[in-house]
C-alpha positions in Angstrom: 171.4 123.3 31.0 172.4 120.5 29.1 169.9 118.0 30.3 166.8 120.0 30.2 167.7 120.5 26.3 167.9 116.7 26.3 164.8 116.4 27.9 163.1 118.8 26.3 164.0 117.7 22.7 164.4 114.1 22.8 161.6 112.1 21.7 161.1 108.0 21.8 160.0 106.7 19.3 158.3 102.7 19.8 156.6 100.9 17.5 154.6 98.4 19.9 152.7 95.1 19.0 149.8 94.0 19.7 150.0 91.7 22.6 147.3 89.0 24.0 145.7 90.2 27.1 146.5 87.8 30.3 143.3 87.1 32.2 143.8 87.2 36.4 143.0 83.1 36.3 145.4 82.8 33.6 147.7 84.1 36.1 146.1 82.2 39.1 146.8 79.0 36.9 150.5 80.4 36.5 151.8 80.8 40.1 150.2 77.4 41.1 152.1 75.5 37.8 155.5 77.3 39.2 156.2 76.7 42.3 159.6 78.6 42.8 157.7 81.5 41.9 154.8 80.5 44.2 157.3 80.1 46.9 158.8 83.9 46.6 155.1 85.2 46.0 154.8 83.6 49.4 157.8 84.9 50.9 156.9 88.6 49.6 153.4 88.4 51.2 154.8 87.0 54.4 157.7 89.4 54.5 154.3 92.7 54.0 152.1 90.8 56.7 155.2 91.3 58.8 155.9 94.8 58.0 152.3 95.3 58.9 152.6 94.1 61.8 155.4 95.3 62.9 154.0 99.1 62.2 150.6 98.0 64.2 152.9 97.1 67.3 154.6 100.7 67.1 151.5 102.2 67.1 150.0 100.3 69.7 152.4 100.6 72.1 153.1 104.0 71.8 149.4 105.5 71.4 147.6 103.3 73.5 150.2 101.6 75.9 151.8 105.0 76.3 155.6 104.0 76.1 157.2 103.0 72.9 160.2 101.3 74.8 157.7 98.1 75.0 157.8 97.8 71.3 161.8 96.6 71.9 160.4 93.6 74.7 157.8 92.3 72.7 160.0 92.3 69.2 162.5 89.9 71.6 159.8 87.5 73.0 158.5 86.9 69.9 161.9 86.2 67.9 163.1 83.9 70.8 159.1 82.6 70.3 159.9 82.0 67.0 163.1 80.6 67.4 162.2 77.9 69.8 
């Protein structure tokens, strides 16, 4: 009861500035000048790509291969690929 009154009668009050808009090659021009941030944009894309591809082998394998125990096989042969 107590947190829907709060909710329902608390209001924020912000006075905001007016910022400068960032253009997209502004920010292009940012991640290439800082290269630790560069390297984790890279790592974060790598780690989606990954992700991706992970999710298509799941579906592969168990919609068109029929048996979703192969997913398992192929994860190990291509971490002991990756490894060597």
């Amino acid at each position: 009861f107590f947190m829907l009154n709060g909710f329902y009668n608390t209001k924020e009050r912000i006075s905001t500035k007016s910022c400068e808009k960032v253009t997209l090659k502004q920010t292009f021009q940012a991640v290439r000048k800082n290269k630790p941030l560069f390297f984790i944009l890279a790592a974060f894309f790598m780690n989606v790509f990954f992700n991706l591809v992970n999710g298509l082998y799941i579906f592969f394998f168990t919609y068109n291969m029929g048996d979703a125990g192969l997913v398992s096989l192929i994860g190990t042969i291509t971490l002991v690929s990756a490894i060597a």
